[in-house]
C-alpha positions in Angstrom: 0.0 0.0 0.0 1.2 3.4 -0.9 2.1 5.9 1.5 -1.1 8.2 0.9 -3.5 5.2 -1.1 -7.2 5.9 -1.0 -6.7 8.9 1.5 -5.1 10.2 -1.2 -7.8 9.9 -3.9 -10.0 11.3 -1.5 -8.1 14.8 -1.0 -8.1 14.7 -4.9 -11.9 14.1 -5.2 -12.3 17.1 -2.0 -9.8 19.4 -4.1 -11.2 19.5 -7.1 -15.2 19.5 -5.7 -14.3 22.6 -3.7 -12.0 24.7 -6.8 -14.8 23.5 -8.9 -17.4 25.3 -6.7 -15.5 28.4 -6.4 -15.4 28.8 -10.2 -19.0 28.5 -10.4 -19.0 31.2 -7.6 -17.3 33.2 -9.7 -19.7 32.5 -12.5 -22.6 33.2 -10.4 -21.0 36.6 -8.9 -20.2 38.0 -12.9 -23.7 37.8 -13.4 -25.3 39.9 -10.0 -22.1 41.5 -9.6 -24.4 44.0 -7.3 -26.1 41.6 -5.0 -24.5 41.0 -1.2 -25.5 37.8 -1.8 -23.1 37.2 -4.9 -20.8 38.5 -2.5 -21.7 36.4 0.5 -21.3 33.3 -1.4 -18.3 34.1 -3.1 -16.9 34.8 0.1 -18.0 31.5 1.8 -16.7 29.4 -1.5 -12.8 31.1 -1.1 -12.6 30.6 2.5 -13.2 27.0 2.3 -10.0 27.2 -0.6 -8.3 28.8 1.6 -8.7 26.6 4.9 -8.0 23.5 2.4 -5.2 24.3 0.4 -3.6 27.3 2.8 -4.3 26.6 6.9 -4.1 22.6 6.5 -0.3 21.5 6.9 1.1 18.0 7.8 2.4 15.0 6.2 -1.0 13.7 4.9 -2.1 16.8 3.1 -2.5 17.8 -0.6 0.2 20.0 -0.6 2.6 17.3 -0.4 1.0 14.8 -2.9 3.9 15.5 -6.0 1.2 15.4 -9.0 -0.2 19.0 -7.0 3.2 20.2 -5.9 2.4 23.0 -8.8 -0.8 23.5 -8.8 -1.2 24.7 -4.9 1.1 27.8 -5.8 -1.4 28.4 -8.3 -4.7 28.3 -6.2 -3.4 30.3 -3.3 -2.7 32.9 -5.9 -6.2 33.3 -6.8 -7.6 33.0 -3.5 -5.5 36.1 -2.3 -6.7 37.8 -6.0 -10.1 37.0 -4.5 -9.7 38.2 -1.3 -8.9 41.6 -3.0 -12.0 41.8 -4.6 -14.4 40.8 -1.8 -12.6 43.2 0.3 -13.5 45.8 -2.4 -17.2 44.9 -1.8 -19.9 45.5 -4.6 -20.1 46.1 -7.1 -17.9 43.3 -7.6 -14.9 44.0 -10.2 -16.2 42.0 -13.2 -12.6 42.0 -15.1 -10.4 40.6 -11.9 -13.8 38.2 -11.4 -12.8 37.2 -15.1 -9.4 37.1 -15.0 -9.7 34.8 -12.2 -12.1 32.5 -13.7 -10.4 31.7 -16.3 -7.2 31.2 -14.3 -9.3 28.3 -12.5 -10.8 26.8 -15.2 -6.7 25.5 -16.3 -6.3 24.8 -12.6 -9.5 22.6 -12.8 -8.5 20.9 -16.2 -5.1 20.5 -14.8 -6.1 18.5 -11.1 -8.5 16.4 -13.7 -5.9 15.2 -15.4 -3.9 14.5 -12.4 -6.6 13.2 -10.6 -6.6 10.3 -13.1 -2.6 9.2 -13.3 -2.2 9.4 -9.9 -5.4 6.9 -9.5 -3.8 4.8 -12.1 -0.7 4.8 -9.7 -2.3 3.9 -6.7 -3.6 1.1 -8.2 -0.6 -0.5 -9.8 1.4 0.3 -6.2 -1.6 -1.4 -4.6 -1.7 -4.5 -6.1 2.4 -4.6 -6.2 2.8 -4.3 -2.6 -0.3 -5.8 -1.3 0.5 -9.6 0.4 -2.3 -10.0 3.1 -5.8 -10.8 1.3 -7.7 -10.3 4.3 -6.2 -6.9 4.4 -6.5 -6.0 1.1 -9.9 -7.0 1.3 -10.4 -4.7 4.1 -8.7 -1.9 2.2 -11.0 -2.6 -0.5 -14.0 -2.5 1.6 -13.0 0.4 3.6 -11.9 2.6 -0.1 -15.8 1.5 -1.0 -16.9 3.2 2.0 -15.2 6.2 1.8 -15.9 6.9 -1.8 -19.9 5.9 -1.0 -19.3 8.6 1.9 -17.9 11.2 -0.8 -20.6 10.8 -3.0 -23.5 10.9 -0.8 -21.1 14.5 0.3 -20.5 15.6 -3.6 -25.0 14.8 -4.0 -25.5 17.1 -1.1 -23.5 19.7 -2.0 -24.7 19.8 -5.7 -28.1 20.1 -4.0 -26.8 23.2 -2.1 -25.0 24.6 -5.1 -28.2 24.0 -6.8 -30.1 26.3 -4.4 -27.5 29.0 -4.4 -27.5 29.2 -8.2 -31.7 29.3 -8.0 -31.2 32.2 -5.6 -28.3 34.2 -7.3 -30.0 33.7 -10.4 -33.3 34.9 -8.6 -31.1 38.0 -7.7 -29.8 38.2 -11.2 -33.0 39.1 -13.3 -35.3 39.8 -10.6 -36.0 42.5 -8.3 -35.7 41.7 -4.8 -38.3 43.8 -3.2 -40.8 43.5 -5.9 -40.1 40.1 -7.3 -40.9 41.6 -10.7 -38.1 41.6 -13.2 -35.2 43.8 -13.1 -33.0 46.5 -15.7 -30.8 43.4 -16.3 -33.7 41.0 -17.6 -34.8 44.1 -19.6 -31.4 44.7 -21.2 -30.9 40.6 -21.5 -34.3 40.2 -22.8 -36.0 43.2 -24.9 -34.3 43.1 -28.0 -35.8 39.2 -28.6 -39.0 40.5 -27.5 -38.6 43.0 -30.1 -37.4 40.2 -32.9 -40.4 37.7 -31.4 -42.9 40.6 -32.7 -41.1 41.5 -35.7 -40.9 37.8 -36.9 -45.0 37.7 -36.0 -46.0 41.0 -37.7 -47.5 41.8 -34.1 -47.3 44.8 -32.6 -44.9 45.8 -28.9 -45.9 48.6 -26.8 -43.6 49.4 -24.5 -45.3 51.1 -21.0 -42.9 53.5 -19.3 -44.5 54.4 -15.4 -43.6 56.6 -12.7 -45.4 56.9 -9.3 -46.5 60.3 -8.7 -45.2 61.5 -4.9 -43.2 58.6 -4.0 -40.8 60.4 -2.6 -43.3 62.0 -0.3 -45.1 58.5 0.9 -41.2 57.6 2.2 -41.0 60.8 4.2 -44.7 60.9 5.3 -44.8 57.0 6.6 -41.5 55.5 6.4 -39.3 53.6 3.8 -41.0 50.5 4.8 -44.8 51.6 3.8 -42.5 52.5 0.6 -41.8 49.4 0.3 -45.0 48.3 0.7 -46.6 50.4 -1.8 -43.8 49.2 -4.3 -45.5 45.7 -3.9 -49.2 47.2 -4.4 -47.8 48.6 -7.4 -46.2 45.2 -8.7 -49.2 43.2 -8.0 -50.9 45.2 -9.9 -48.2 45.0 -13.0 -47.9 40.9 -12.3 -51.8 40.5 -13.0 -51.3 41.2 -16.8 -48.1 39.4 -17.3 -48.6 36.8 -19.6 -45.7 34.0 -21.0 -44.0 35.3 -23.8 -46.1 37.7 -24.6 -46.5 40.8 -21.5 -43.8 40.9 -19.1 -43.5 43.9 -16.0 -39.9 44.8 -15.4 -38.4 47.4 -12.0 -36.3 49.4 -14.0 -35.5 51.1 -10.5 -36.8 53.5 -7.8 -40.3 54.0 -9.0 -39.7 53.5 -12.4 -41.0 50.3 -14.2 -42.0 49.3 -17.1 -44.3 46.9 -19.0 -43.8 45.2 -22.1 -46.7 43.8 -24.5 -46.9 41.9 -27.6 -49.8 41.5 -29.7 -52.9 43.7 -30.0 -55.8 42.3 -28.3 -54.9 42.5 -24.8 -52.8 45.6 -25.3 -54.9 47.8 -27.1 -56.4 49.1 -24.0 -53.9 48.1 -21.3 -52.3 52.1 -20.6 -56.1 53.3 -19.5 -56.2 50.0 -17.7 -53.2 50.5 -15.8 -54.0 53.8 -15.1 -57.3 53.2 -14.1 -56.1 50.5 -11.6 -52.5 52.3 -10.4 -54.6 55.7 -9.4 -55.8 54.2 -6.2 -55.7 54.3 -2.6 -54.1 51.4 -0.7 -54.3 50.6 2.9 -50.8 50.2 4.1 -50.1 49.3 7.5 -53.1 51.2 8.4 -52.7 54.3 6.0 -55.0 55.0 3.2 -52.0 55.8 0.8 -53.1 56.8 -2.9 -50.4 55.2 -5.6 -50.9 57.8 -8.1 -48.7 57.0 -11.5 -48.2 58.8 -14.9 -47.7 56.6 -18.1 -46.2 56.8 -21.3 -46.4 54.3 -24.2 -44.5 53.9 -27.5 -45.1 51.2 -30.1 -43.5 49.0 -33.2 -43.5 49.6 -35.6 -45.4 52.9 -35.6 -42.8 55.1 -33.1 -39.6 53.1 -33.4 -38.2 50.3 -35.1 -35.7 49.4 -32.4 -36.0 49.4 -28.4 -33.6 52.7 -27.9 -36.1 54.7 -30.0 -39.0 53.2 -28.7 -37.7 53.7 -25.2 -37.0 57.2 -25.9 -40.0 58.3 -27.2 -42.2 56.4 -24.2 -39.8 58.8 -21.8 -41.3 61.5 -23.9 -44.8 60.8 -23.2 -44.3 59.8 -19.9 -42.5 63.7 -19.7 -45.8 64.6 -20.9 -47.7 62.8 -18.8 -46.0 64.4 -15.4 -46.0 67.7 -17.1 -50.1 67.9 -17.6 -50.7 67.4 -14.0 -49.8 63.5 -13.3 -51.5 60.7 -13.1 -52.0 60.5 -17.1 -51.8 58.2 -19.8 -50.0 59.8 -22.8 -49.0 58.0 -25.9 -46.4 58.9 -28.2 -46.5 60.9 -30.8 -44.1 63.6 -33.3 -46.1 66.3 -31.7 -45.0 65.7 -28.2 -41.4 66.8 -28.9 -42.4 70.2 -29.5 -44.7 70.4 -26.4 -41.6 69.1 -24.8 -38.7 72.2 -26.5 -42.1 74.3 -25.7 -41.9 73.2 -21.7 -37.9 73.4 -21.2 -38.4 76.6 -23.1 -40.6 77.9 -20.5 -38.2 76.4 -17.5 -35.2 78.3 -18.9 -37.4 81.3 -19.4 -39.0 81.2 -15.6 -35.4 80.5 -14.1 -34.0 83.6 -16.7 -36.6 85.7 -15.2 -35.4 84.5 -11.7 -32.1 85.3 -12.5 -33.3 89.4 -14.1 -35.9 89.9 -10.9 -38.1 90.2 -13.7 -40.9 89.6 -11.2 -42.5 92.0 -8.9 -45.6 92.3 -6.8 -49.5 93.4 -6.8 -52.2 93.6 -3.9 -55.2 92.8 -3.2 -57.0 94.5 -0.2 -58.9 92.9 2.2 -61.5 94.5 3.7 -63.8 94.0 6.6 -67.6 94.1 6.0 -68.5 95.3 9.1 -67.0 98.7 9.0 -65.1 98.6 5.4 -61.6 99.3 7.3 -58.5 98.0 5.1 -57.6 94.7 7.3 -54.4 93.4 5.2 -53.7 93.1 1.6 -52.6 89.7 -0.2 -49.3 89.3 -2.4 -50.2 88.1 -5.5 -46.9 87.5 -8.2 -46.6 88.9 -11.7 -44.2 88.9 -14.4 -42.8 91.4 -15.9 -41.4 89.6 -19.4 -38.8 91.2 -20.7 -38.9 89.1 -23.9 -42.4 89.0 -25.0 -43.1 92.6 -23.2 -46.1 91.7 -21.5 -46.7 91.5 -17.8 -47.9 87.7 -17.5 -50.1 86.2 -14.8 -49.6 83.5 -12.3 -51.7 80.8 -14.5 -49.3 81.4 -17.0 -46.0 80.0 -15.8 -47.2 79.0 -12.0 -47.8 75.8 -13.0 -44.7 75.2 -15.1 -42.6 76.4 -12.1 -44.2 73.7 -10.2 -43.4 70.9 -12.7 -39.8 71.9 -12.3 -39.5 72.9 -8.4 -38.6 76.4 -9.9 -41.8 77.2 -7.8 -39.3 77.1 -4.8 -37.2 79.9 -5.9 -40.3 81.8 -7.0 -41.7 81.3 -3.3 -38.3 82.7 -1.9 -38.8 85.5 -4.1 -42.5 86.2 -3.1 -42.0 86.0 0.6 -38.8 88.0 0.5 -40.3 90.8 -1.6 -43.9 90.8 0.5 -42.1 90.7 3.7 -39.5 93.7 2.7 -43.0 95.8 1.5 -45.1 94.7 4.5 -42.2 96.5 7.0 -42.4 99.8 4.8 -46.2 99.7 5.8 -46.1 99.2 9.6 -45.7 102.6 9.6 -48.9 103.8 7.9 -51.0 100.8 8.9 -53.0 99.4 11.5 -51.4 97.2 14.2 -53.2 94.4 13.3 -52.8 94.8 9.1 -51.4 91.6 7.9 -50.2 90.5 4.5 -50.8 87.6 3.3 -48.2 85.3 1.0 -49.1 82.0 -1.4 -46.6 79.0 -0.2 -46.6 75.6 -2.0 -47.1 72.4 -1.3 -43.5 72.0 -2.7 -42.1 74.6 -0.7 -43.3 73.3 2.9 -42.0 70.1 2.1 -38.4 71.6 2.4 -36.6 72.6 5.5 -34.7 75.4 4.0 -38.2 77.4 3.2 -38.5 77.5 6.6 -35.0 78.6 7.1 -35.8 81.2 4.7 -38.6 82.5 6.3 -36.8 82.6 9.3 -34.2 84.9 7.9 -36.6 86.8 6.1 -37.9 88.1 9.4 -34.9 88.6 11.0 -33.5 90.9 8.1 -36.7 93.0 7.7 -37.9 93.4 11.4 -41.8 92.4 10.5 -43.4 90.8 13.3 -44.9 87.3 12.7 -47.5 88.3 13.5 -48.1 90.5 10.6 -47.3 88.1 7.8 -50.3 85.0 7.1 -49.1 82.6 4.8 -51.8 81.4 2.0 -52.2 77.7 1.7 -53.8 75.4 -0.7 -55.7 72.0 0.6 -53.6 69.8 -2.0 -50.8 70.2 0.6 -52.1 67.5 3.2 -51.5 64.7 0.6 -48.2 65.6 -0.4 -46.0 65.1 2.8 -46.1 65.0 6.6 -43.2 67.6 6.3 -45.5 69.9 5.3 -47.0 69.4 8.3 -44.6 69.6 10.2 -43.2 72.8 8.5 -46.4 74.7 9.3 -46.8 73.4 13.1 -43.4 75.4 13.1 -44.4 78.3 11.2 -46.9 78.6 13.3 -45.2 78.5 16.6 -42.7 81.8 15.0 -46.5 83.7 15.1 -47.3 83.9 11.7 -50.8 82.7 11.0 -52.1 80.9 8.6 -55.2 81.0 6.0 -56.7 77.8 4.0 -56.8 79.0 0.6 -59.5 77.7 -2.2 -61.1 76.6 0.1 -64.3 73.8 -0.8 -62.6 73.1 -4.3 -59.4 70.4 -3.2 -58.6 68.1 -1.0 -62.0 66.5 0.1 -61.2 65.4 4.0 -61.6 67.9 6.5 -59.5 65.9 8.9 -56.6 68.5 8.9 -59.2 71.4 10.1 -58.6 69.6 13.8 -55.4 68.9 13.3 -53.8 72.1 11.9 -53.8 75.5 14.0 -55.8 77.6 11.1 -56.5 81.0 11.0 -58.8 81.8 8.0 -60.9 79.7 5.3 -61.0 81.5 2.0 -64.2 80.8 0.0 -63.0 79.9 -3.5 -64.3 82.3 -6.2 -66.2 79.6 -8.1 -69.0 79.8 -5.3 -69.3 83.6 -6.1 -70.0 83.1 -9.7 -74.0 83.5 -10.4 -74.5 83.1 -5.9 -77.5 85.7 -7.0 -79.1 83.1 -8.8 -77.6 79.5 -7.5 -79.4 78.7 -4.2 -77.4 75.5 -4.1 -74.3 77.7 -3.8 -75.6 80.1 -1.4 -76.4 77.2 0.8 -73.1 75.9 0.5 -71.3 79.3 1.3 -73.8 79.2 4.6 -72.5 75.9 5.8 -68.8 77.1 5.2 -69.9 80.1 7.2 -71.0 77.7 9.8 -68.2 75.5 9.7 -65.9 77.9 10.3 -67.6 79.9 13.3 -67.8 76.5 14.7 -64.2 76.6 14.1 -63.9 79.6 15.6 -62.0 80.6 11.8 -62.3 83.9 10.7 -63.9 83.8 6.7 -62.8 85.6 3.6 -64.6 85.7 0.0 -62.7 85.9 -2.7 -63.4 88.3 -5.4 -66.2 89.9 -4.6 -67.2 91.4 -8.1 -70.9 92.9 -7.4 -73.6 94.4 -5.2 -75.2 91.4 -5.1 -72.3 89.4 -4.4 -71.6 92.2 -1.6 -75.1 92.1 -0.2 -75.7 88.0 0.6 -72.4 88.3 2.7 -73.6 91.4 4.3 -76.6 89.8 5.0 -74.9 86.5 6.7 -72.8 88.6 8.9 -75.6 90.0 10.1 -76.2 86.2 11.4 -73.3 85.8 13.2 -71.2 85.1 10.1 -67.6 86.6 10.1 -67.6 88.6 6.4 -64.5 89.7 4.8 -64.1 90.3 1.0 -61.9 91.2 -1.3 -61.0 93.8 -4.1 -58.9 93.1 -7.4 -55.7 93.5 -7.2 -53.9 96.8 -7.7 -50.2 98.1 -7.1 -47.9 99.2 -4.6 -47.9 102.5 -5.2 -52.3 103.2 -5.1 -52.1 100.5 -1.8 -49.8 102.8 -0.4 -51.9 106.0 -0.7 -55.1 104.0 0.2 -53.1 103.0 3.6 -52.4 107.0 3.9 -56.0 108.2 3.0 -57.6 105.7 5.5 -55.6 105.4 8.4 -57.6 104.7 10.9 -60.1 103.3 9.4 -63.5 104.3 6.8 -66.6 105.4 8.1 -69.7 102.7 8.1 -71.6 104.7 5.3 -68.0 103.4 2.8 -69.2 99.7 3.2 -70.9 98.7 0.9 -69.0 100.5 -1.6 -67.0 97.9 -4.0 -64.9 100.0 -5.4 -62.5 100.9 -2.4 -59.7 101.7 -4.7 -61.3 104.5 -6.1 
């Protein structure tokens, strides 16, 4: 019997199982060269090299079998290459993963063929220097069980490496959060898609989706309601999959993407999706609405390959988000001038930002009772230097909104009103307040708050002569909103619910919030003489409010009429202010001269205070 025998065999057999696994490691970990698991197992698979061909010295090792007195050096080299990488963490480097590889794959060829002379060896030594039957016998029997023991071993672990390559794979083409699949199926997969429905003379739209607010559901309830509504959102997707022909990929974030052949199913599917993404969900006990814009571009009629097709689908989806959210837009030549039209408009806005091309206009408020000058609101106008017209808000508001220009443009405002409001304390009433529009936007970010902060500090207006304007859209956006105006609040300033009746349908946020005003939308003013519906419904606001104990303001009162049903619901207890059209600085500031301290009662009812 030679020195090492069967023992021998069986470090060959152990050798080349474990190499073998860590090249299909490698394999695994060039393909999700991003997942921590990749990592994880790569990891696992190199340390177990290591132990074996490294830590383990003494006489009956592999390192001193002479068939792998070459091939050690060799392995311990690419074990420490390994380590270099792994230490890196991921992404994993894909070219020393290579290199590697391949360095492993002549390692494995090269134990293979040792493997098999050296077996040839140790059986021509055997039966040369075996004399005892009874022992070779046992030698025999005992070599049986040992190579029984190895394969039962080499089963289990091919059943474990089995798993491992089911779950990397897994983490290769699918998303984990979602389980939908990812950008790398899509990359791997689109272009046959494309090919399957060229070859058919079938039709492939390609779906392009973004979740509207996303961004404000993390802040608002956490990452993991995030999470959650990224699963509502695939189950949705998943329930029009079909093999080989509609398949829903995560291309990231809140991005995804769904990709249809044929024309029966599809024909319809974008007003589908949007119909069933433009939801609420209950989320670990929050009513969340999903909310998601969608663009669509087909073959053959808006691309003949999938880098056109996605580019033009990114255009409607642009589109989409730019016409208020929540849309379903479908490609077309058209769009791309809508879309130079829009960045037109953003450079133009942020220009204008840049110039202080915009300036300020008021509009009194007035108290019914005795027809004293109460406060004036800040409404914004531009002054267009190209087009030489003065343009209104509805005009390039909502633009600036699209693009969070909007933020800027509320600096601008508040800074402006706040630095006219302190010329005024002089000539006004102690208790005349302006009043300023913030956005949703805007109270979602910390530094408006700083900004209003230093905007009082610099100009020396009291809090409490400044009321910022709200709109109801802002208690879906974000709980830092809400947070932003519990703080507002506690510097003094007040605050007023603008539009009041036309939004946001809950009134759960008239408990919750520390309001000052309600401001009855104009919409209810239009034809109140002859709409009994709507003078019913400015009476319950009425109510609602005193209730409240919220002071009320109509917005633009336009006629005696108009004038007179408010007069007449103050006289029931009702709280009546209204409101003039706007006018400038300059006749504000003479009204504030001619009437300080206040108009006589027999001015009241006149509407044209200006004057």
């Amino acid at each position: 019997m030679p020195r090492f025998g069967f023992f021998a065999i069986r470090e060959f057999h152990i050798a080349i199982r474990d190499v073998t696994h860590l090249r299909d490691m490698i394999s695994l970990a060039q393909a999700a060269p991003k997942s921590p698991e990749s990592l994880e197992h790569l990891s696992t698979a190199n340390d177990l090299i290591y132990i074996r061909f490294e830590r383990i010295d003494g006489g009956d090792t592999i390192s001193e079998i002479p068939a792998y007195a070459g091939i050690v050096p060799r392995v311990n080299d690419a074990v420490k290459q390994l380590d270099a990488v792994i230490a890196a963490g991921v992404p994993l480097d894909e070219k020393r993963l290579k290199e590697v590889g391949n360095e492993l794959d002549q390692i494995v060829a090269r134990m293979n063929d040792e493997y098999y002379k050296y077996g040839e060896e140790v059986n021509v030594d055997l039966y040369s220097a075996e004399k005892n039957l009874n022992r070779f016998n046992y030698q025999i029997a005992f070599a049986l069980t040992v190579l029984s023991a190895l394969a039962i071993g080499t089963a289990v672990l091919l059943i474990g490496r089995r798993e491992t390559i089911r779950k990397l794979e897994f983490l290769a083409w699918q998303d984990a959060t979602t389980e939908l699949k990812n950008r790398a199926w899509m990359s791997a997969n689109r272009d046959g898609l494309l090919e399957r429905a060229r070859l058919a003379g079938k039709q492939l739209r390609l779906f392009l989706i973004d979740l509207d607010h996303f961004k404000s559901v993390n802040d608002t309830f956490g990452h993991h309601v995030g999470d959650m509504l990224l699963k509502a959102v695939a189950e949705t997707l998943q329930s029009v999959e079909l093999p080989d022909e509609v398949a829903a990929v995560r291309l990231g974030g809140d991005e995804f993407a769904v990709i249809a052949i044929g024309d029966s199913h599809s024909a319809d599917m974008g007003h589908r999706l949007r119909e069933q993404l433009n939801r609420f969900a209950d989320l670990d006990g929050h009513q969340v609405r999903i909310g998601a814009s969608i663009g669509m571009a087909s073959f053959p009629d808006h691309g003949s390959d999938i880098s056109t097709l996605l580019r033009n689908a990114d255009s409607a989806l642009y589109v989409a988000k730019a016409e208020g959210r929540s849309g379903f837009v479908t490609y077309s030549p058209a769009i791309l001038s809508q879309i130079d039209a829009q960045l037109g408009e953003e450079a133009a806005i942020k220009r204008a930002l840049n110039d202080d091309e915009y300036f300020l206009v008021w509009q009194p408020q007035f108290e019914l009772a005795t027809g004293r000058m109460i406060g004036a609101e800040a409404l914004v106008r531009w002054r267009d230097r190209v087009s030489g017209t003065v343009r209104l808000p509805d005009s390039f508001i909502p633009t600036a909104e699209r693009s969070d220009l909007i933020l800027e443009i509320d600096k601008t405002v508040l800074s402006k009103a706040c630095a006219q409001a302190a010329h005024w304390m002089s000539i006004s009433a102690d208790d005349f307040v302006c009043a300023v529009n913030a956005s949703g936007k805007s109270l979602q970010e910390d530094a408006f708050f700083l900004h209003l902060v230093e905007v009082l500090r610099r100009t020396g207006l009291p809090p409490s002569r400044l009321q910022l304007e709200i709109t109801e859209g802002v208690f879906i956006h974000s709980r830092n909103a809400l947070d932003t105006l519990s703080k507002i609040r506690n510097l003094g300033v007040s605050l007023a619910l603008d539009d009041f009746g036309s939004g946001y349908s809950s009134f759960g946020y008239l408990a919750d919030l520390d309001l000052n005003r309600l401001k009855i939308d104009r919409s209810f003013l239009n034809d109140l003489e002859s709409s009994g519906k709507k003078q019913d419904v400015i009476r319950g606001i009425i109510a609602l409010a005193n209730t409240l104990g919220l002071v009320v303001m109509a917005e633009g009162v336009e006629t005696e009429a108009q004038l007179a049903f408010l007069i007449a619901e103050r006289c029931h207890g009702a709280q009546g202010f209204f409101m003039s059209e706007p006018i400038d600085v300059k006749v504000l500031t003479n009204q504030l001269i001619a009437r300080r301290g206040g108009l006589k009662a027999k001015a009241r009812s006149r509407l044209n205070l200006s004057a």
